[in-house]
N, C-alpha and C positions, 0 to 999 in steps of 0.2 A: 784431104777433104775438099779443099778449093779444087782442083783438080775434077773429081765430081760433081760439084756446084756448076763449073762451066760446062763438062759436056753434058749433065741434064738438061740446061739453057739451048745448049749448041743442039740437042737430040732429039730431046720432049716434044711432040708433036701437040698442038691444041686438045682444050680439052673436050671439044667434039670428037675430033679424029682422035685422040687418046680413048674415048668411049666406046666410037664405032669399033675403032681396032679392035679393041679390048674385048669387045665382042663377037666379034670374028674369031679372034684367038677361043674364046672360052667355046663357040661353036665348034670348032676344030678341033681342040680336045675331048670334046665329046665325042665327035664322030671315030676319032682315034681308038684301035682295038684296046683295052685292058692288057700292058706287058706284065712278064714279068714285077714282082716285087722289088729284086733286086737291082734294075735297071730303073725304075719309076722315074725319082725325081733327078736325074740325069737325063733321061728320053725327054723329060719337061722343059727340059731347060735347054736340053740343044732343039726342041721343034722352036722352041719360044725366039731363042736366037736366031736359028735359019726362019721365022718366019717373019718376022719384024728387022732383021738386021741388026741386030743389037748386040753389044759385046756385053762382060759379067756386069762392068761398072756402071752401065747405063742399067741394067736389071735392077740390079742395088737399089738406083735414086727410084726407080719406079716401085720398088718395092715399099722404098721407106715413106715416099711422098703416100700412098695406099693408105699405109699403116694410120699416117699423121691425120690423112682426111676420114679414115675410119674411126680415130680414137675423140676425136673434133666431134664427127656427127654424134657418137655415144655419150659426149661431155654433155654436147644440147639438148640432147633428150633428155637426159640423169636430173640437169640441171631445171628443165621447165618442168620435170616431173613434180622436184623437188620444192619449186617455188609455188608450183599449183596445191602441193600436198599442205607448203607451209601458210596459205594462202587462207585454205579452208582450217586450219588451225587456228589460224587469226581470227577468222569471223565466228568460230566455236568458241574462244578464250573471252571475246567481246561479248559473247550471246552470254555467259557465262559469268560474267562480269556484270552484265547489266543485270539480270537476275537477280543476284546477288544485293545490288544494291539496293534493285527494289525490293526486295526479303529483307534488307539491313535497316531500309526506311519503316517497311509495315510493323519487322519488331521495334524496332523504335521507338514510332506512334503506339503501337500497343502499353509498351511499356514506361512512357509519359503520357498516358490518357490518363490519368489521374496526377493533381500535383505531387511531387516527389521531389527527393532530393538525392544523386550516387556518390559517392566517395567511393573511391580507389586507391588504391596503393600498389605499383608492382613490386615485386621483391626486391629487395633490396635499396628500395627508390623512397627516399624519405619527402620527394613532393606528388601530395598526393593529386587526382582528376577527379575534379568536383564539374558536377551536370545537373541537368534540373532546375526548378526551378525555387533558388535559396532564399528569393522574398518572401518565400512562408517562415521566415526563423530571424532571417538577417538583414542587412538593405541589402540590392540587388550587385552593387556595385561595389561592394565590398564582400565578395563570395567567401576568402576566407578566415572569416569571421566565426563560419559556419565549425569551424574545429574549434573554437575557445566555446566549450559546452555550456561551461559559466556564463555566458552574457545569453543565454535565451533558456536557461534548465534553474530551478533551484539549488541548492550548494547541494542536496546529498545525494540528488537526482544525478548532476553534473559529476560527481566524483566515481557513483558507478558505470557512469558511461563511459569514464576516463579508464577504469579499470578492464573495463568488457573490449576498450575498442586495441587497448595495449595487448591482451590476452590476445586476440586474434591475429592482430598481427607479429605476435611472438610465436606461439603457438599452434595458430589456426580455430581456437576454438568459440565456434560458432555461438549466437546470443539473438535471441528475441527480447525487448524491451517494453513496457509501455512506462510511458510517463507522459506529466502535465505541466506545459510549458509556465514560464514567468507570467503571460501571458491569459493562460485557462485554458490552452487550444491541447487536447491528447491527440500524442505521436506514440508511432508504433517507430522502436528503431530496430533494425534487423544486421546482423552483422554474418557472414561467410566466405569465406579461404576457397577460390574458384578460378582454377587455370593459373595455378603461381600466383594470386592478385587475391589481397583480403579487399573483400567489397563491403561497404555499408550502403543500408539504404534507410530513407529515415522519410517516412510518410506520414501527414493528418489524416488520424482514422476518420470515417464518418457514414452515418448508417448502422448497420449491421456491427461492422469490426469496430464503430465507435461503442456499441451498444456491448459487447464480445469483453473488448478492454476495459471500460469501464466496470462490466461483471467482474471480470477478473482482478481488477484494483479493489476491486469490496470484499472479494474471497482473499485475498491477500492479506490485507488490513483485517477481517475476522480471522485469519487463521493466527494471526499475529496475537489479536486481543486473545482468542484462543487458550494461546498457549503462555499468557503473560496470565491469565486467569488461573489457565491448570498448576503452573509454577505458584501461583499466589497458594490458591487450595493446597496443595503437595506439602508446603512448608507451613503453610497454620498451624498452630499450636491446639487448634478447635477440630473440632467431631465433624466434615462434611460431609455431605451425602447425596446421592440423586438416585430417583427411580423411574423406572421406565413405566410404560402404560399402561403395565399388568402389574404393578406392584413391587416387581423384585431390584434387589439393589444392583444399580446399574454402573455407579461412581462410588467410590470411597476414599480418602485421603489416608495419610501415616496414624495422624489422630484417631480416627473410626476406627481403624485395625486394632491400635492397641487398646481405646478403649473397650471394645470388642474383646479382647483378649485374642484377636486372629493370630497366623503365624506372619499374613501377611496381606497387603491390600487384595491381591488376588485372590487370597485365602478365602478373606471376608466375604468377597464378590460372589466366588463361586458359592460359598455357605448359605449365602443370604443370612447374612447374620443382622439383628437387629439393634439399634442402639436403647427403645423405647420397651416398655414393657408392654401387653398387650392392651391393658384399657386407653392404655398414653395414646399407641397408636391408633385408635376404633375412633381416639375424640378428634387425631387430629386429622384422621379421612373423612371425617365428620365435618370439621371447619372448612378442611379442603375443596370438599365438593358443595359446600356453599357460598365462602366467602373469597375464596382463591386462598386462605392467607390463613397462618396458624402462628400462634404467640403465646407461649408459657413457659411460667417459672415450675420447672419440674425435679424430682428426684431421679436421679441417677446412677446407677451403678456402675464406675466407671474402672477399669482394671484392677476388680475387685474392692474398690472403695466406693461408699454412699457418699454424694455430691450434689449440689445445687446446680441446675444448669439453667439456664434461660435459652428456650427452644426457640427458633423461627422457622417456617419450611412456607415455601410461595408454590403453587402450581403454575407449570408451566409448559404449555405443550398438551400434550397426554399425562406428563409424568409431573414431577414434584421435586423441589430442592430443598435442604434443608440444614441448618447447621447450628450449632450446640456450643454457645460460649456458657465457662464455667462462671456460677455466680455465688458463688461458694462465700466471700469472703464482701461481697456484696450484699447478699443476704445477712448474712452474720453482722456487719456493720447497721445494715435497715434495722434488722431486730434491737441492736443495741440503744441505736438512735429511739425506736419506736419506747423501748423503757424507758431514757433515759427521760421522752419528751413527758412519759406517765407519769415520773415522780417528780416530773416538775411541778404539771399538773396538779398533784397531789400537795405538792406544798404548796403552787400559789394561792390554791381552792383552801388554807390553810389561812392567808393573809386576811384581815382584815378591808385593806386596800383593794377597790377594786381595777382588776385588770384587762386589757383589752388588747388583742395582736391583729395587726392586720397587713396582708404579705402588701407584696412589691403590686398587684392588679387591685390595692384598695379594698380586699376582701376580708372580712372578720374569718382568722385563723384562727383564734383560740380567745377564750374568754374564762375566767373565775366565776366563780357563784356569787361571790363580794359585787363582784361588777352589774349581774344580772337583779340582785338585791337592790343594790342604790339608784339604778335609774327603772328599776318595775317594769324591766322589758319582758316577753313570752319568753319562752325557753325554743317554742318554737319557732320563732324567727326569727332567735340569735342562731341557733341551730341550720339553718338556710345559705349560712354563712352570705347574709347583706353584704353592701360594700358599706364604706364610711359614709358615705353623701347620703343614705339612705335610712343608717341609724339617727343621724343628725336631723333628718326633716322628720322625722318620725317622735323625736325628743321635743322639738319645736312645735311639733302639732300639740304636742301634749302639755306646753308649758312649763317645759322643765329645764331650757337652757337660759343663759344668762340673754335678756332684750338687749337686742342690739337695731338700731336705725338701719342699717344695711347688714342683711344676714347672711347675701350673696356676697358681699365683700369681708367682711368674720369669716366665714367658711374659708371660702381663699387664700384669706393669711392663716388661717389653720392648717390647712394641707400643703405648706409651703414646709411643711415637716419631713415631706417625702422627697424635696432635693434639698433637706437641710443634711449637714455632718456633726452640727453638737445639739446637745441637751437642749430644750426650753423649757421654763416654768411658767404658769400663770394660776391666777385666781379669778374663779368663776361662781360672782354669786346671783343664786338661783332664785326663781320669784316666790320660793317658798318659804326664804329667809336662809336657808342653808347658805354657807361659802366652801366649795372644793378647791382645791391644791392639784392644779392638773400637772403634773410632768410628761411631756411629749418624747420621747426617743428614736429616733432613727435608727433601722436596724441594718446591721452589716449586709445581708442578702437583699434589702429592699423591702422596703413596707415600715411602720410605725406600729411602737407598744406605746399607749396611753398608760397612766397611772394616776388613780384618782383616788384622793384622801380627803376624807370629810372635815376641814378644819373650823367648824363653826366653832365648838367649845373653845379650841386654842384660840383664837380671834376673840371671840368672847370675856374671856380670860386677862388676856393682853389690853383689852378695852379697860378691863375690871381695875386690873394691875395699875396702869396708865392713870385713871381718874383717882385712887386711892393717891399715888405718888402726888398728882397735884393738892390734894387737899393736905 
């Protein structure tokens, strides 16, 4: 190979005269007839030799030096092609880039034009990327603060948020929230599983969506009393009921059914079955469409048994509600009470003694014929049921109570009966010579029974008794 090195040195003609030559020759084989195939590259190579002088070895270098400046020139071309092509790549990946970033800014802006707050999670990654802006909840400078729900949410608010935000990131499942901060401010919290990454985002409604949420927390809250209502009614022991605007029964409870004798609330419903006989119900569409409001103590035929019920139904709406506690056993005690107070009646009105009741509002409740005898009052005015203060100034008009210098201060200590707890007795004598035997009582329910006995003869008597013993 040195060998070759130096007679291409020794040979190689410049590379002007390498060129011209070079050109010559290639003119000369042109001019050259077309041999033979089989002689070709043999004819070539001995014209090449005799025309240049040149032996095989110097053809070689000349060949190979050819090859090296051919494969060179193709390298520099390949190569600027290349760096032109990667050139204009570059300034497309930039064009491309910028874009991008300005699309990354405008959503950006888009999606921080209102205040907000993002949380992020990526998978697997237990710190999450909070953005936004977190002085709406927390101080600014303490962003994650923003995950202890507790310190900006009420306890039950904060525990479903605890719940909702765990499910998403376990699960993926998604959650819309409203709630109302420690503060008063409503937040819409939003939770979604997007591109591998559960996102929350937790924004102050206001406007429209505050207006939307806020609806939505009142249907929440009714659907709630709702059904804590329909639960109440279901399980009453009582008859309930509602109707709609044309009359037919629209609601019924377990009660209604069976009082009904239905096979079942549905039963009922579909039946329109009635709880009221029909004059019951004429009076109480009667009260209804006058006064809103119906209230009787009615009879009842209730799963085949007669009952005491005590009615109430309100209008409401178009329609009517209404509901039926048994008074069965209330009734039957009133009535008892109501005889029992007859024969009381009956025997004080028996007593000699007159008697006087007056409730816990200072009202004459009840009075004897004894009582209406000894102070010569109307029947009609005891009847009016007076208070006390009134029987009293009216016995004083009359001259019938014991003179007192202050009758406004007597009165006083007399009604001091109504916060007393025991008995008092006194003796009241009258300008007509008579002396009474008042006993005053406090009654267990409130109010005072008078008791008034004529004891002029016994005093009299005692006097008699008394003057005898001294002589």
């Amino acid at each position: 190979m040195s060998g070759v090195i130096v007679a291409m040195r020794r040979t190689l003609p410049s590379c002007t005269s390498l060129a011209r030559n070079g050109l010559i020759g290639l003119a000369t084989l042109a001019l050259l007839p077309a041999g033979p195939a089989l002689a070709g590259d043999l004819n070539v190579l001995g014209a090449l030799s005799a025309f240049y002088d040149l032996n095989r070895q110097e053809i070689a270098a000349i060949t190979t030096a050819l090859a090296l400046l051919g494969f060179s020139v193709v390298a520099a071309i390949l190569s600027m092609h290349t760096r032109v092509r990667a050139a204009k790549n570059e300034a497309r990946l930039r064009a491309d880039i910028g874009q991008l970033q300005v699309q990354a800014d405008r959503y950006r802006a888009l999606l921080f034009a209102e205040p907000q707050i993002l949380i992020a999670w990526a998978a697997g990654d237990n710190r999450p990327q909070i953005s936004g802006d977190v002085s709406l909840l927390v101080p600014q400078e303490r962003p994650q603060r923003i995950l202890a729900f507790g310190t900006w949410l009420p306890p039950e608010p904060a525990l479903r948020m605890d719940h909702a935000v765990d499910a998403l990131r376990e699960a993926g499942e998604g959650f819309v929230l409203h709630f109302t901060t420690s503060s008063g401010h409503p937040i819409e919290a939003m939770g979604r599983a997007i591109g591998g990454e559960a996102i929350v985002r937790i924004r102050e409604l206001s406007g429209l969506r505050r207006e939307l949420a806020e609806t939505n927390l009142r249907h929440n809250a009714l659907l709630e009393e709702t059904e804590m209502l329909r639960g109440f009614a279901a399980a009453s022991p009582w008859p309930i009921w509602a109707k709609g605007t044309k009359g037919s029964l629209a609601y019924a409870n377990a009660a209604y059914a069976r009082a009904t004798e239905a096979a079942s609330v549905t039963d009922a419903t579909e039946r329109n079955l009635e709880l009221l006989d029909s004059d019951d119900r004429a009076e109480m569409e009667r009260a209804l469409a006058g006064s809103q409001t119906f209230s009787a103590r009615l009879p009842i035929v209730a799963g085949g048994e007669r009952r005491i019920y005590d009615v109430r139904a309100v209008r409401i709406g178009g329609g009517s509600v209404g509901v039926a506690i048994d008074a069965s056993e209330a009734d039957a005690l009133s009535s008892a009470l109501v005889r029992m107070a007859e024969a009381h009646r009956r025997t004080l009105d028996q007593l000699s003694s007159g008697v006087a009741v007056f409730d816990a509002q200072r009202r004459l409740a009840f009075y004897n014929d004894s009582y209406r005898r000894l102070w010569d009052l109307d029947r009609a005015f005891l009847d009016a049921n007076p208070d006390d203060s009134s029987v009293l100034d009216r016995l004083r008009a009359a001259r019938k109570l014991p003179e007192q210098p202050d009758f406004r201060a007597w009165k006083a200590k007399l009604h001091e009966a109504y916060r007393a707890v025991e008995t008092a007795k006194d003796t009241w004598y009258l300008p007509d010579g008579r002396a009474l035997g008042v006993v005053t009582t406090p009654n267990p329910e409130g109010g005072v029974t008078y008791l008034f006995d004529d004891v002029t003869e016994s005093l009299d008597l005692a006097r008699r008794f008394d003057g005898l013993i001294r002589v």
